[in-house]
C-alpha positions in Angstrom: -32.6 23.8 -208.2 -33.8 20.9 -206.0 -32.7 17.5 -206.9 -35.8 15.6 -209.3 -36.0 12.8 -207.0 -36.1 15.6 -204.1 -39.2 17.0 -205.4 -40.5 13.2 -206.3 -40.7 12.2 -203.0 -41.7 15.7 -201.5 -45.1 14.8 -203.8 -45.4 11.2 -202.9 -45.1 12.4 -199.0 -47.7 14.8 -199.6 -49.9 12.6 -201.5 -49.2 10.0 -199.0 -50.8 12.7 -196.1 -53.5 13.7 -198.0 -54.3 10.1 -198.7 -54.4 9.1 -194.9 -55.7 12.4 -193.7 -58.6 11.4 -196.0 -58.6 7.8 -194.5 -58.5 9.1 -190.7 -61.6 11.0 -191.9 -63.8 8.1 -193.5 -62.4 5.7 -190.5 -65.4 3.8 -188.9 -63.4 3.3 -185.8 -61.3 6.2 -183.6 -58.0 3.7 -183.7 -58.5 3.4 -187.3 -58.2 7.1 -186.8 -55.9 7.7 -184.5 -53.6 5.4 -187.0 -54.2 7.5 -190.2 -54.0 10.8 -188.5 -50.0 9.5 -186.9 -49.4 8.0 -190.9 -50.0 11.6 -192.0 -48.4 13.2 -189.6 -45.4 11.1 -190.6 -45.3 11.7 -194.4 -45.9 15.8 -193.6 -42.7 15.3 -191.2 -41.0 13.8 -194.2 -42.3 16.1 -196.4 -40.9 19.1 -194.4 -37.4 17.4 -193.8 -37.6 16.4 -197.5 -38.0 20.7 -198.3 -35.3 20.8 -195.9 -33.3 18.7 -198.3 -34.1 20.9 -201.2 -33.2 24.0 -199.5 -30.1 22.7 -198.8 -29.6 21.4 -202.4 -30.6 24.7 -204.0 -27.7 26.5 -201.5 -25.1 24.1 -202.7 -26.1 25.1 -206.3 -26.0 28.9 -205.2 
């Protein structure tokens, strides 16, 4: 089983993308845009590694 704070911060990062993907869609301007759409794509890029983790953590435990 995956670390607690493992699966903590796999929520916040996906909360976090759906947050800004939201933003990037409301944005008046395309750099307000382009800058949520790259915050997303960060916190789903930290999301993944962050799975990555917990994978790991649950083959340690196995």
């Amino acid at each position: 089983m995956a670390d607690p704070e493992t699966e903590e911060l796999q929520l916040e990062q996906l909360q976090r993308e759906h947050a800004e993907r939201e933003q990037a869609k409301d944005a008046d301007l395309p750099r307000e845009e382009r800058t949520h759409e790259r915050r997303a794509d960060r916190a789903a890029y930290l999301q993944e590694k962050l799975e990555e983790r917990a994978r790991s953590e649950d083959a340690a435990d196995g």
